[in-house]
Each structure stands twice: as structure tokens, then as C-alpha cells.
Backbone as CSV, one residue per row, in Angstrom:
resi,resn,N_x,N_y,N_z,CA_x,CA_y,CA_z,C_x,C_y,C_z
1,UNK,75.402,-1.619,76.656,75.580,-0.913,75.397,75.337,0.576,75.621
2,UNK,76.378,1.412,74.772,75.948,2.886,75.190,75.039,3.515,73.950
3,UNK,74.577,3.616,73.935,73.776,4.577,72.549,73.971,6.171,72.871
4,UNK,74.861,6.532,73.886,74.731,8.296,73.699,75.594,8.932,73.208
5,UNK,76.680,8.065,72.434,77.845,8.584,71.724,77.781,8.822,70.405
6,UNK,77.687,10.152,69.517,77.972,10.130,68.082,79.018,9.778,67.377
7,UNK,78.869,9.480,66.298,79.908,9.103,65.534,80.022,10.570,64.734
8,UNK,81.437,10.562,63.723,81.565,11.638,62.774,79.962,11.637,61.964
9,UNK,79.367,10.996,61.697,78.214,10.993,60.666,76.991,11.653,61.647
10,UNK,77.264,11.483,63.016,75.546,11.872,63.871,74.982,10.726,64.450
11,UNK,75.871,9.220,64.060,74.632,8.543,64.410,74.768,7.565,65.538
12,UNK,74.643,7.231,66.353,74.944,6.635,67.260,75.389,4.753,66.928
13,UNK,75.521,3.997,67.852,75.870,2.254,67.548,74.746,1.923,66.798
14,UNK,73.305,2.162,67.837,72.074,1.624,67.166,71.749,1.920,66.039
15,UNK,72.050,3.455,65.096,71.463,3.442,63.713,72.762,3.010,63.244
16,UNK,74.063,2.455,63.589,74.856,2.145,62.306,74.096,0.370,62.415
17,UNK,74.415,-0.151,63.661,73.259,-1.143,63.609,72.463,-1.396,62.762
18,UNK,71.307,-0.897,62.652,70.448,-0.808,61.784,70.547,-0.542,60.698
19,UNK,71.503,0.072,60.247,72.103,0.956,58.819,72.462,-0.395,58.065
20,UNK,73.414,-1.071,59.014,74.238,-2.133,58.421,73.416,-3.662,58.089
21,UNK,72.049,-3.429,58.973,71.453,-4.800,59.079,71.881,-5.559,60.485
22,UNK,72.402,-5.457,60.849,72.883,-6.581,61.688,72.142,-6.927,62.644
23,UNK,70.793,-7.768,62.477,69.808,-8.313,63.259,70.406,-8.770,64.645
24,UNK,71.194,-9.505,64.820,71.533,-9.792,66.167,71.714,-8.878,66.650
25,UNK,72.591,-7.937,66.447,72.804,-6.904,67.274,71.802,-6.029,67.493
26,UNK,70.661,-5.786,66.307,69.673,-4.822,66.805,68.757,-5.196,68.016
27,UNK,68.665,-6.767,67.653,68.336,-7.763,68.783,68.832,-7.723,70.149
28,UNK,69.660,-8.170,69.959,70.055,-8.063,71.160,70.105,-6.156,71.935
29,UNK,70.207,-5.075,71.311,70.298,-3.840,71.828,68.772,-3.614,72.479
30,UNK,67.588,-4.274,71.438,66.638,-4.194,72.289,66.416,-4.838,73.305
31,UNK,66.666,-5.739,73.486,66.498,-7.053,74.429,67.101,-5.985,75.507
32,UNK,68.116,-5.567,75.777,69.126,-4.736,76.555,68.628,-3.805,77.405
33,UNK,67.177,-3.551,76.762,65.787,-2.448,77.292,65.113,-2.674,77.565
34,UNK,64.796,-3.901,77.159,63.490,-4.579,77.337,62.926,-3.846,78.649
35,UNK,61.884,-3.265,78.920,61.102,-2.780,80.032,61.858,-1.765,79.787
36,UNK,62.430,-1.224,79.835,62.617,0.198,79.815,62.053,1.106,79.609
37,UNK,61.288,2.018,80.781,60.880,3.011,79.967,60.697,3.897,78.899
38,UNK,62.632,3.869,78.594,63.060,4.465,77.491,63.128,3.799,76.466
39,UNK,62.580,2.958,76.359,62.905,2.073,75.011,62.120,2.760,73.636
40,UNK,61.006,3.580,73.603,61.287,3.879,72.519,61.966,5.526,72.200
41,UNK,62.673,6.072,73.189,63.369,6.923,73.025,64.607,6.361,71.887
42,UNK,65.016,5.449,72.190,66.161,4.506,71.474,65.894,4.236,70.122
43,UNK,64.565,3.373,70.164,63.781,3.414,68.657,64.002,4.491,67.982
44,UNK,63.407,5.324,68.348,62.736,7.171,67.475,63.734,7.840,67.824
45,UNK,65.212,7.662,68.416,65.999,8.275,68.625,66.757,9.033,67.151
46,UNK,66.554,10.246,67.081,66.768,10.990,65.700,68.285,11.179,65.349
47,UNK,69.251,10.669,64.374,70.312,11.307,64.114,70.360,12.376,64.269
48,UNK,71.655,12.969,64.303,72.510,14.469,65.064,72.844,14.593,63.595
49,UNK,72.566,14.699,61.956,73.123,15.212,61.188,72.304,15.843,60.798
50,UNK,72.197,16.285,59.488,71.365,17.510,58.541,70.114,16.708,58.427
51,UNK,70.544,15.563,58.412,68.112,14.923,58.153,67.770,14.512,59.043
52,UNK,68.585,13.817,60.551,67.515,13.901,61.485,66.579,12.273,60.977
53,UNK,67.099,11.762,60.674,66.659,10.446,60.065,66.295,9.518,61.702
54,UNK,65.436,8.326,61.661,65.747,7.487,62.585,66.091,6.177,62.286
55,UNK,66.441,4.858,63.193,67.053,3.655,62.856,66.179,3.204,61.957
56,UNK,64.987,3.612,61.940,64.110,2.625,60.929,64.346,2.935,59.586
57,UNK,64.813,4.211,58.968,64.521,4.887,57.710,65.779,4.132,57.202
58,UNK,67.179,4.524,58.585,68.409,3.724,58.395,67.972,2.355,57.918
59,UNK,67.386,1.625,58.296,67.136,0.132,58.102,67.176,0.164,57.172
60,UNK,65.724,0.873,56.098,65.357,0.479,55.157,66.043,1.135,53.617
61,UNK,66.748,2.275,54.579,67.846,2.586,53.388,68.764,1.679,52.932
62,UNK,69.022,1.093,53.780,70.059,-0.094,53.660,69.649,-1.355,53.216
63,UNK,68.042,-1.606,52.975,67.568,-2.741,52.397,67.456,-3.818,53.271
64,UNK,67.204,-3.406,54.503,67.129,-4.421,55.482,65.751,-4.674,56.213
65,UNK,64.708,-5.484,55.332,63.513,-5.486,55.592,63.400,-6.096,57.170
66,UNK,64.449,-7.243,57.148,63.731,-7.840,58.594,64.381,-6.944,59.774
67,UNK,65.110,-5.929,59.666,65.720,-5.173,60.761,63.979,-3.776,60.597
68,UNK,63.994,-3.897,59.585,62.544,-2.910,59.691,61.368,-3.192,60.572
69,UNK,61.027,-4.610,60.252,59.519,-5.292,60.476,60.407,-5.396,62.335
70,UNK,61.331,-5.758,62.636,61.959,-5.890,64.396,61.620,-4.364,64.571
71,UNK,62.015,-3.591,63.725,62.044,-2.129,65.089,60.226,-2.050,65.106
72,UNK,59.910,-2.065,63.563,58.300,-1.757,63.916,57.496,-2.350,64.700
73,UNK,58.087,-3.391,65.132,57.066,-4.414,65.892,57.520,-4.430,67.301
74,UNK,58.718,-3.560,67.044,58.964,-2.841,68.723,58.531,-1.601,68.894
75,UNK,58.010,-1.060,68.336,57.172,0.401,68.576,57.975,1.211,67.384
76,UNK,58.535,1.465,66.497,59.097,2.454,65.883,57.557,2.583,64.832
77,UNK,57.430,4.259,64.984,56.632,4.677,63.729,57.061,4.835,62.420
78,UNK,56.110,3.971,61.830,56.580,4.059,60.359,56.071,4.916,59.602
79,UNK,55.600,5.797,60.457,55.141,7.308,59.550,55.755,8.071,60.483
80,UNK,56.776,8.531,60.977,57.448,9.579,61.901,58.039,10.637,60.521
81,UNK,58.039,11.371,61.129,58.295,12.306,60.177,59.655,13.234,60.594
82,UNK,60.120,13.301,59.221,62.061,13.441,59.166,61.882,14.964,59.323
């Protein structure tokens, strides 16, 4: 999976991922890292638009509690600041 490509909006696969809900796939993108050093670069990885948002805020904008409680319980801060 590539996560270094923007879309017109800023945001890469993983926050439309997350935007959209789609647990398997957020699933599986982590799984994809698993050990990775970089893995929570990916997490806390900040949209390229005007807010600078991350997948988690995406999540929960979108009403997707259990894509929330997966990133948080993979390291995403739930107090990071936009």
C-alpha cells in the first residue's frame, strides 16, 4: 500500500480510509506496518490541506467509532493537536 500520494483534498488512501470507515482496510493498512518503525508516522500522519487534520479526527468526523478506538489502540493521540 502506498500512503505518500495526495489526493485533490490533501489526504492520502489511509485518511480517506478512515474518513469512509472502512475497518478492513484500516486493518489491514496497519497490519501492513506492523513493526514498523514508522508506523505511527502513518497514524499522526497530518493532511496536506488548510486543517492539517489526522486519520483519527477523519474517523470520527465520519462517525466511525470502531475505526477510532483501532487507530487509538494503535498509538494515535487523541489529544494531538490540529
Amino acid at each position: 500500500m502506498n500512503f505518500d500520494d495526495f489526493n485533490e483534498n490533501g489526504w492520502n488512501s489511509f485518511h480517506e480510509m478512515c474518513h469512509k470507515g472502512d475497518m478492513a482496510m484500516v486493518r489491514k493498512a496497519l497490519e501492513s506496518i506492523q513493526g514498523d518503525k514508522n508506523r505511527l508516522n502513518l497514524i499522526e500522519a497530518k493532511t496536506i490541506d488548510d486543517f492539517k487534520t489526522t486519520a483519527l479526527v477523519l474517523a470520527a468526523m465520519g462517525g466511525h467509532l470502531d475505526v477510532v478506538r483501532l487507530l487509538h489502540e494503535s498509538g494515535a493521540d487523541i489529544n494531538a493537536k490540529l
